[in-house]
TIVOGU-726962 format. One record per residue (C-alpha): residue number from 1; residue in one letter; x, y, z. Coordinates in steps of 0.5 Angstrom, whole numbers, padded with zeros to 4 digits. Example, Ala and Ser with C-alpha at 12.3 -4.5 7.8 and 13.67 -1.06 7.14 Angstrom:
% residues 2
- rogu/kolpa/px/py/pz
- 1/a/0025/-0009/0016
- 2/s/0027/-0002/0014
This chain:
% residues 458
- rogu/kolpa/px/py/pz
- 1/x/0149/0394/-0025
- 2/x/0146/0398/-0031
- 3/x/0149/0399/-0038
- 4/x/0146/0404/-0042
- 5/x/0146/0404/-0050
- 6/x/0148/0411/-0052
- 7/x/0152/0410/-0058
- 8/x/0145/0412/-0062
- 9/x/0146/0417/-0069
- 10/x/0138/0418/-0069
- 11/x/0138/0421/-0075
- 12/x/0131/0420/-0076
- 13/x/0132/0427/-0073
- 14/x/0135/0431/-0079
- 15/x/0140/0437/-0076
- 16/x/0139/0435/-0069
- 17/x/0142/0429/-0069
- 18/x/0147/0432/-0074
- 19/x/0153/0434/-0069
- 20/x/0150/0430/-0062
- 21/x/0148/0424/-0061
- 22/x/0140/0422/-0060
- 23/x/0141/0422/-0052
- 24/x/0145/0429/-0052
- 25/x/0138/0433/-0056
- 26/x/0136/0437/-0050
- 27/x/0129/0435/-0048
- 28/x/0123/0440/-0044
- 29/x/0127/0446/-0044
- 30/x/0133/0444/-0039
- 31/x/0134/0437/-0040
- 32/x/0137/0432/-0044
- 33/x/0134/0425/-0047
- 34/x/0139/0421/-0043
- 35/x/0137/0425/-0036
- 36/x/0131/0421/-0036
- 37/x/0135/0413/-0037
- 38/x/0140/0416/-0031
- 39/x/0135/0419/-0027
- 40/x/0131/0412/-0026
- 41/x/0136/0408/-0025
- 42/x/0139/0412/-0018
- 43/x/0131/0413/-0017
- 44/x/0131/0405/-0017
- 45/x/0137/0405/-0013
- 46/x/0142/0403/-0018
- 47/x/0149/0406/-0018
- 48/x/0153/0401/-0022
- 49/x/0152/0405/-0029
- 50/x/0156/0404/-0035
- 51/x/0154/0408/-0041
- 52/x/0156/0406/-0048
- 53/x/0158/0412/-0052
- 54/x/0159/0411/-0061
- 55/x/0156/0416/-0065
- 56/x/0159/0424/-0064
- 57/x/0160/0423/-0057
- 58/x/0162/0430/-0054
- 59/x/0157/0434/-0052
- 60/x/0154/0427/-0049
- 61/x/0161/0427/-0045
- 62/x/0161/0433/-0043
- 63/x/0154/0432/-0041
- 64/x/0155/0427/-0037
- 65/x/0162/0428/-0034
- 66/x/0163/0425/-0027
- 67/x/0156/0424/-0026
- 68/x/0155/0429/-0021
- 69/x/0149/0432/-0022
- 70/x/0145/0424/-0021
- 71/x/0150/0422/-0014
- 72/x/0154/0417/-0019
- 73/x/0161/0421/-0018
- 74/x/0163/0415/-0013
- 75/x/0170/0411/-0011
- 76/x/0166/0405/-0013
- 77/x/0161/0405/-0018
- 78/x/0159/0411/-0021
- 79/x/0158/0412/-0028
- 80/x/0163/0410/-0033
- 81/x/0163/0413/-0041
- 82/x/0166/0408/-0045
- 83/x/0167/0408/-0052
- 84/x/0170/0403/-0058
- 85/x/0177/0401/-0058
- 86/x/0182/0398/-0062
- 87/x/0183/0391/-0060
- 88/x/0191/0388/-0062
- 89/x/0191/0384/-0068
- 90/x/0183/0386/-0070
- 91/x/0181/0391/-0075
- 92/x/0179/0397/-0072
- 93/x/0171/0398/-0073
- 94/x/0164/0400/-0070
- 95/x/0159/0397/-0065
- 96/x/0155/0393/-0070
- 97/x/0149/0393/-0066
- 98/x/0146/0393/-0059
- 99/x/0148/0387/-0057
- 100/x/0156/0387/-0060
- 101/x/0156/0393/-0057
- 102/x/0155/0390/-0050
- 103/x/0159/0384/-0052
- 104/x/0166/0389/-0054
- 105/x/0166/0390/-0047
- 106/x/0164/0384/-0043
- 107/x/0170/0385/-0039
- 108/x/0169/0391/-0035
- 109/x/0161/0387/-0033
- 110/x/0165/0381/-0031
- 111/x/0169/0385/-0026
- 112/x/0162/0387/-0023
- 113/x/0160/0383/-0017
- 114/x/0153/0384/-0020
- 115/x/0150/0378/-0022
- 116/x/0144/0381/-0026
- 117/x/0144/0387/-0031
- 118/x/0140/0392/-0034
- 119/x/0141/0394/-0042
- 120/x/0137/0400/-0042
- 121/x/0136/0404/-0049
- 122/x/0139/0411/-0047
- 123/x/0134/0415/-0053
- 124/x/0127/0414/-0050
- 125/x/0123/0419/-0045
- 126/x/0121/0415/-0040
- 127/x/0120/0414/-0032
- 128/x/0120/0407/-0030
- 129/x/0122/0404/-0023
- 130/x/0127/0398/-0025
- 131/x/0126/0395/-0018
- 132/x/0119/0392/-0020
- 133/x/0123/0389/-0027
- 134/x/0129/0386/-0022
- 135/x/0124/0383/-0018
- 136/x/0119/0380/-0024
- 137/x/0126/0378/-0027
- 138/x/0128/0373/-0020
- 139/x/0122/0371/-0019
- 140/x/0120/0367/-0026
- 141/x/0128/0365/-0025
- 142/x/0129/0368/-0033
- 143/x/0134/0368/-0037
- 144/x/0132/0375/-0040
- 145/x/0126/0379/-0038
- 146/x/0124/0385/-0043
- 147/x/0120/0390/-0041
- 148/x/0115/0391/-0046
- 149/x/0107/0396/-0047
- 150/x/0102/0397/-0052
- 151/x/0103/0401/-0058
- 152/x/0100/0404/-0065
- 153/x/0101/0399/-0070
- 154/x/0104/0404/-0074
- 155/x/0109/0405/-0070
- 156/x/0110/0398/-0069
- 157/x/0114/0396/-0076
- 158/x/0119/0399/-0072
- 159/x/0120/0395/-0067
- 160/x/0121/0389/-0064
- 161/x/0113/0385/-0063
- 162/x/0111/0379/-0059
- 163/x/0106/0375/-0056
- 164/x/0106/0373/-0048
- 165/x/0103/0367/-0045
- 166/x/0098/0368/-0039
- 167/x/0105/0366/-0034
- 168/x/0108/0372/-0037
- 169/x/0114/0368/-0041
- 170/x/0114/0370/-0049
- 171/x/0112/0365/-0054
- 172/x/0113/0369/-0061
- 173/x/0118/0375/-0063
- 174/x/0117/0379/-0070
- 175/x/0123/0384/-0071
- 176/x/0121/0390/-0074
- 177/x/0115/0386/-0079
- 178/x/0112/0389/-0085
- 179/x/0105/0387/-0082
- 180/x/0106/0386/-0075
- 181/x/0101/0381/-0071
- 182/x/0101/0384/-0065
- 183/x/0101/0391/-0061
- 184/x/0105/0388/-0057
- 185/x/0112/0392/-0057
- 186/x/0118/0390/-0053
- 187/x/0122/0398/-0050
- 188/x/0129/0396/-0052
- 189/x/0130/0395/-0044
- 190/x/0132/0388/-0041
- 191/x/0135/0385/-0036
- 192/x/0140/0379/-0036
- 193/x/0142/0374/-0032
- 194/x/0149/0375/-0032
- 195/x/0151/0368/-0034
- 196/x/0146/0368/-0040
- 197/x/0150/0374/-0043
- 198/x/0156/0371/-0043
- 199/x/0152/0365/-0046
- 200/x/0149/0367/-0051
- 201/x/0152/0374/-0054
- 202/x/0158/0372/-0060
- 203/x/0160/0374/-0066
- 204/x/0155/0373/-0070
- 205/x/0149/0376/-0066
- 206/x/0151/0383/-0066
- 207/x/0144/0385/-0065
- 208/x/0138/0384/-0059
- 209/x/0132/0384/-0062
- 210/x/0135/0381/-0069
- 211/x/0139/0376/-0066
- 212/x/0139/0375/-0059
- 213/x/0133/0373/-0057
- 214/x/0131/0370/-0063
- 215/x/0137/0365/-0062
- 216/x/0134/0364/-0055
- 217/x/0127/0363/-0056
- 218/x/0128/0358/-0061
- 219/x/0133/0354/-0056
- 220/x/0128/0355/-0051
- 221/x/0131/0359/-0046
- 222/x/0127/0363/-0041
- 223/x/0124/0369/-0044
- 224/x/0119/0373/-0040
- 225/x/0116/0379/-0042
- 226/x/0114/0386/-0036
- 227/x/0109/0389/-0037
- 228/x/0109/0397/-0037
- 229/x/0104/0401/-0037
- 230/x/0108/0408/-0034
- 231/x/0110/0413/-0039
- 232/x/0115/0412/-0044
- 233/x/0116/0415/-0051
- 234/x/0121/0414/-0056
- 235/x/0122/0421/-0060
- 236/x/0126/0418/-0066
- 237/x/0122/0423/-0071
- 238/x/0122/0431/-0072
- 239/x/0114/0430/-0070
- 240/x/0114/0425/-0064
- 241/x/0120/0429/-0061
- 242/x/0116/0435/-0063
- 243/x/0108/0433/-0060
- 244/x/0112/0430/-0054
- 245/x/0115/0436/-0052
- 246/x/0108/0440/-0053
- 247/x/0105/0435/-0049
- 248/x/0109/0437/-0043
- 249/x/0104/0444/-0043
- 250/x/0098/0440/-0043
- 251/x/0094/0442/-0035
- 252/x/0095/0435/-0032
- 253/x/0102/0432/-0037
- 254/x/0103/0424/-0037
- 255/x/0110/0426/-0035
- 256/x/0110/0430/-0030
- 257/x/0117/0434/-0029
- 258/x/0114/0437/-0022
- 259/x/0113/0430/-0019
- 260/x/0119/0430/-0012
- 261/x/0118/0424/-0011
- 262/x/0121/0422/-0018
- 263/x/0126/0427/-0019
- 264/x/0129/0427/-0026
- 265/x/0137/0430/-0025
- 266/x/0141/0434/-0030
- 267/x/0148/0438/-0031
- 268/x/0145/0445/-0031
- 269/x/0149/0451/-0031
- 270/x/0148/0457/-0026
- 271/x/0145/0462/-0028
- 272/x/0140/0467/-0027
- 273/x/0132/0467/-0026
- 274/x/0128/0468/-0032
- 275/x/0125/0475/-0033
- 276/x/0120/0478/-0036
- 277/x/0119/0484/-0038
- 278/x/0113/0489/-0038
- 279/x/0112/0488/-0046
- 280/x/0113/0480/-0045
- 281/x/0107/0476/-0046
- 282/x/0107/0469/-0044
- 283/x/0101/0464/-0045
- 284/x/0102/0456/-0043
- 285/x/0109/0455/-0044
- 286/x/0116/0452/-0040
- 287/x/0121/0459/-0039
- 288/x/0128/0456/-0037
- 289/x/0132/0459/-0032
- 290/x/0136/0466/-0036
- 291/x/0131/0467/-0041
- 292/x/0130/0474/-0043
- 293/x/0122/0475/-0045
- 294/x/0120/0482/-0048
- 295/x/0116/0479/-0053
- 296/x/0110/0475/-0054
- 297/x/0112/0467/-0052
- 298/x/0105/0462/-0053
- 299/x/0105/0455/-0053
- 300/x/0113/0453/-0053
- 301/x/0119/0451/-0049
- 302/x/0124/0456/-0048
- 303/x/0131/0453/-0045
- 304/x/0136/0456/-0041
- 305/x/0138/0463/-0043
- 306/x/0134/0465/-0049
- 307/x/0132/0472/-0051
- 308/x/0126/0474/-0054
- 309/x/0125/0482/-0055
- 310/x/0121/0486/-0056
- 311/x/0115/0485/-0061
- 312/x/0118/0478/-0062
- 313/x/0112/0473/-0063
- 314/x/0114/0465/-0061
- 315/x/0109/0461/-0062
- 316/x/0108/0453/-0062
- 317/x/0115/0451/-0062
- 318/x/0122/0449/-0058
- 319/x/0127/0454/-0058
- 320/x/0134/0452/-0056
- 321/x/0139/0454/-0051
- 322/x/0142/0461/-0052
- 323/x/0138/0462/-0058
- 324/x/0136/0470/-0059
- 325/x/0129/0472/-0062
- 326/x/0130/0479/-0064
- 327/x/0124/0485/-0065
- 328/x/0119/0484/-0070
- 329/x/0121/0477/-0071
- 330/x/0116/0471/-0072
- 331/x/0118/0463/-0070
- 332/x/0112/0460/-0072
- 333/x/0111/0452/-0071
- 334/x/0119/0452/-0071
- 335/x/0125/0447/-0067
- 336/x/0131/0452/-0066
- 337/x/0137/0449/-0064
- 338/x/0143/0452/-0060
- 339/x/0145/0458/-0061
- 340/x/0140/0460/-0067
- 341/x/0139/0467/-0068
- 342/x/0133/0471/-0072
- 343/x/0134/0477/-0075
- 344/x/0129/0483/-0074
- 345/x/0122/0482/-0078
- 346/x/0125/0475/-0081
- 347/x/0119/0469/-0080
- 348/x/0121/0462/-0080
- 349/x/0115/0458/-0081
- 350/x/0111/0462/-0085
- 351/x/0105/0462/-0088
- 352/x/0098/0456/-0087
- 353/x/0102/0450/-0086
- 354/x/0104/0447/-0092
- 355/x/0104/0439/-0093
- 356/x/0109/0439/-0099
- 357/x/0116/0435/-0096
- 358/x/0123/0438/-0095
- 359/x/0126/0436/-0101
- 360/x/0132/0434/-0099
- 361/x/0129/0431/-0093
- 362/x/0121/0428/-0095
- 363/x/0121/0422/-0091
- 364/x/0124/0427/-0084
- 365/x/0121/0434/-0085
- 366/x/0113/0433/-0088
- 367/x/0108/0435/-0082
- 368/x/0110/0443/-0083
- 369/x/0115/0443/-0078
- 370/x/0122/0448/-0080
- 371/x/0128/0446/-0076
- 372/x/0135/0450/-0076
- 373/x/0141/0448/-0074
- 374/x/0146/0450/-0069
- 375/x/0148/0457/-0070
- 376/x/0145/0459/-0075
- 377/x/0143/0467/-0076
- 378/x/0137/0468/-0080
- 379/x/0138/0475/-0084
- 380/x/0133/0481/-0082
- 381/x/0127/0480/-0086
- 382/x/0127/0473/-0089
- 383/x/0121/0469/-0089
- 384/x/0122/0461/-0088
- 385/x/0116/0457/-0090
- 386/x/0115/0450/-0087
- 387/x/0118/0444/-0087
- 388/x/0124/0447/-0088
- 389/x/0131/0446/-0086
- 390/x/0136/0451/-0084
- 391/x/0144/0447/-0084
- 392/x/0148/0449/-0078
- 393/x/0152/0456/-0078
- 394/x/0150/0458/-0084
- 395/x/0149/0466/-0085
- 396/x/0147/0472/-0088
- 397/x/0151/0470/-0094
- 398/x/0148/0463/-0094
- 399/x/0141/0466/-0096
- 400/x/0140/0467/-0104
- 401/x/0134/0470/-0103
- 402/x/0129/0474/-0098
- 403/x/0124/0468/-0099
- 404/x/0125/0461/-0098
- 405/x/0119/0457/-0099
- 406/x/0116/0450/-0096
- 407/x/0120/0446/-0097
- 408/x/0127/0447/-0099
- 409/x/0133/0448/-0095
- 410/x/0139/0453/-0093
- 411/x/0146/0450/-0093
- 412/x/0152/0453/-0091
- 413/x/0156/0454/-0098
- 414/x/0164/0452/-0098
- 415/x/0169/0457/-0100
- 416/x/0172/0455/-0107
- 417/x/0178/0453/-0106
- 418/x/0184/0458/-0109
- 419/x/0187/0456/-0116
- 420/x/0194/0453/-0116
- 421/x/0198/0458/-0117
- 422/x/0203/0457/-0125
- 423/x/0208/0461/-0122
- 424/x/0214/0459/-0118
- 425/x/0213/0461/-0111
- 426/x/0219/0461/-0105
- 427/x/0213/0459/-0100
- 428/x/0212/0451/-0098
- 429/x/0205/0448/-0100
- 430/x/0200/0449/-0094
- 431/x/0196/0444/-0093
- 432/x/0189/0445/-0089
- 433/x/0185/0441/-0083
- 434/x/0180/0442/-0078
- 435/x/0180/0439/-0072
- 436/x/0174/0439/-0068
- 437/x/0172/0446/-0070
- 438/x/0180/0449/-0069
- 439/x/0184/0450/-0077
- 440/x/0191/0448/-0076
- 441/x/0195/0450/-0083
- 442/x/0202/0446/-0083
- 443/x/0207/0447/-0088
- 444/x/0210/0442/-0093
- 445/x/0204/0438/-0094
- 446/x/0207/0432/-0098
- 447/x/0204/0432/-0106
- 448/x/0200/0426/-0105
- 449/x/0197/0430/-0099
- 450/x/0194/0435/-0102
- 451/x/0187/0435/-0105
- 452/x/0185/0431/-0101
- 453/x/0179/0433/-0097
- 454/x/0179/0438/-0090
- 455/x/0177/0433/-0084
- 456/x/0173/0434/-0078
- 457/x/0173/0430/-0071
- 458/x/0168/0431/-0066
């Protein structure tokens, strides 16, 4: 059986991950980052999967559903969503990490007649056949097996490094070092023997790479590496995200999303062809189904039902489900998520690419690339430099200027909330909360209830 970790808040990728979880961002215009985890696993003939979900998991539920979209929506087996619970007589809390995350749901693996289990990061893009992994794991009689590759070494502070000996078994592990020995990098993908799992997961070990297989090596367990040469990218920052979807408009694409024989399944909804219009202009670029083109789209990724009008220029960008480019406007170097709308003659990424951070976000936005949130209207006219970042639903009024330079940020402002009234009033006090997205005003809010902050639940 597979279990995939999909609890992650990838909040390396600033907005994006703002309301969703990192493996519901959509991906090469009709997918999603976890459709390419599921898709290898019914490649790979595995239909036991349970996938664990955490941080704003509802767009990732909806996503997923019964599973019907990759045959898992079965009597037996299938998909199974699970979130974390409360326990009797334990303090409610988060996974902890990877591992403490598997461990909080033991008991639904123990119930599997699966001797052997996957542990598969459900944030990467990658195609991999697991039955090679499955095959190398028996026949080196593992404890653990992880399927590792070769890697920057400036991408690998950020994970897990290791040595290999020439029988493939693993001599040393670093864990996010500071000076890495090796190019040598583990995928965040295992697989267990089921009795190892239930050996070496506790308490104190909440996470794989920090705890798990440190412990194991230094008792001596069995530990083997699998080397992967195939396609695998981890797109945890607004630049790798960005380069690794411009990579899919290259001629001959090292994943290639046409291949039959490997087909990566999604939930997509149905809707009508792409059209292009006789004013439309369309150079090296992905054109979803439903998408409106009137304008000119060059060297982007449009997904289902985007509208481009007339006069509208998209060049080197990602645009989002549902987004509309009106007549005149420019979206230049730019990620739109779902829903945005660009007013008239606005332009975001305006301007010759700027290396001047976001302020609010330096460490996240600084390669030149605008990011605008979920249903955000861009007002006629505004020009948006670069690295900047456009909070979700903002509006017209949000915007104190016809400019807004690289670098700074746009966010939705708070209504003031009203003065309390000195005079005596027959009506009881009110007291407001949203619920995810829907306001419920409740009468005879007790004193100690009010002034207290509105609550959001994803």
């Amino acid at each position: 059986m597979a279990v995939i970790l999909a609890g992650g808040e990838g909040e390396r990728l600033s907005i994006l991950s703002q309301e969703r979880a990192k493996p519901a961002v959509p991906f090469g215009g009709k997918y999603r980052i976890i459709d390419f985890t599921l898709s290898n696993c019914v490649n790979s003939d595995i239909d036991d999967v349970v996938v664990l979900t955490q941080y704003n998991p509802r767009s990732l539920n909806d996503h997923i559903g019964l599973g019907r979209p990759w045959d898992l929506d079965r009597n037996r087996g299938g998909v199974k969503l699970l979130q974390p619970y409360i326990e009797r007589g334990k303090v409610a809390e988060w996974y902890r990490g990877t591992a403490d995350a598997v461990l909080r749901n033991i008991n639904v693996l123990e119930h599997d007649p699966a001797d052997i289990v996957l542990v598969l990061a459900g944030d990467h893009i990658y195609k991999m056949d697991y039955a090679p992994f499955v095959a190398a794991h028996r026949r080196h009689r593992a404890d653990v097996t992880i399927a590792v590759r070769r890697v920057p070494l400036a991408e690998a502070t950020r994970m897990g490094i290791l040595a290999l000996d020439e029988n493939d078994r693993v001599t040393e592990w670093q864990e996010k070092p500071k000076q890495p020995k090796s190019d040598l990098a583990s995928m965040g993908v295992y697989v267990f023997s089921k009795k190892t799992l239930r050996r070496w997961l506790s308490e104190d070990r909440v996470d794989f790479g920090a705890n798990v297989i440190p412990a194991m090596l230094e008792a001596g367990a069995r530990v083997f590496g699998y080397r992967f040469s195939g396609y695998w990218q981890d797109v945890g920052t607004i630049q790798s995200y960005w380069e690794a979807n411009m990579r899919l408009l290259d001629d001959d694409p090292d994943l290639d999303l046409y291949d039959k024989d490997w087909v990566v399944h999604t939930r997509s909804e149905e809707r009508g062809p792409a059209k292009v219009g006789p004013t439309a202009q369309v150079h090296k670029s992905l054109i979803s189904h439903g998408c409106v083109i009137a304008g000119t789209v060059v060297n982007s990724i449009l997904s289902p039902g985007v509208r481009v009008d007339v006069g509208a220029v998209v060049r080197d960008s990602i645009v989002m489900f549902d987004s509309v480019i009106r007549s005149g406007a420019v979206v230049d170097r730019a990620i739109l998520d779902k829903e945005v709308v660009v007013g008239q003659g606005a332009i975001v990424g305006d301007g010759p690419y700027d290396d001047r951070p976001n302020k609010v976000e330096p460490g996240r936005l600084n390669t030149g690339i605008t990011v605008v949130g979920k249903r955000a209207v861009i007002p006629r006219g505004v020009r948006i430099g670069r690295n900047v970042k456009i909070a979700a639903d903002v509006r017209s009024s949000d915007f104190t200027g016809r400019v807004v330079r690289s670098g700074e940020s746009v966010d939705r402002k708070r209504a003031a909330r009203p003065a309390r009234s000195t005079g005596k009033s027959s009506e009881p006090a009110k007291e407001t909360v949203a619920i995810g997205g829907v306001v419920a005003v409740g009468v005879g809010a007790a004193p100690a209830a009010r002034g207290k902050k509105v609550v959001e639940a994803s």
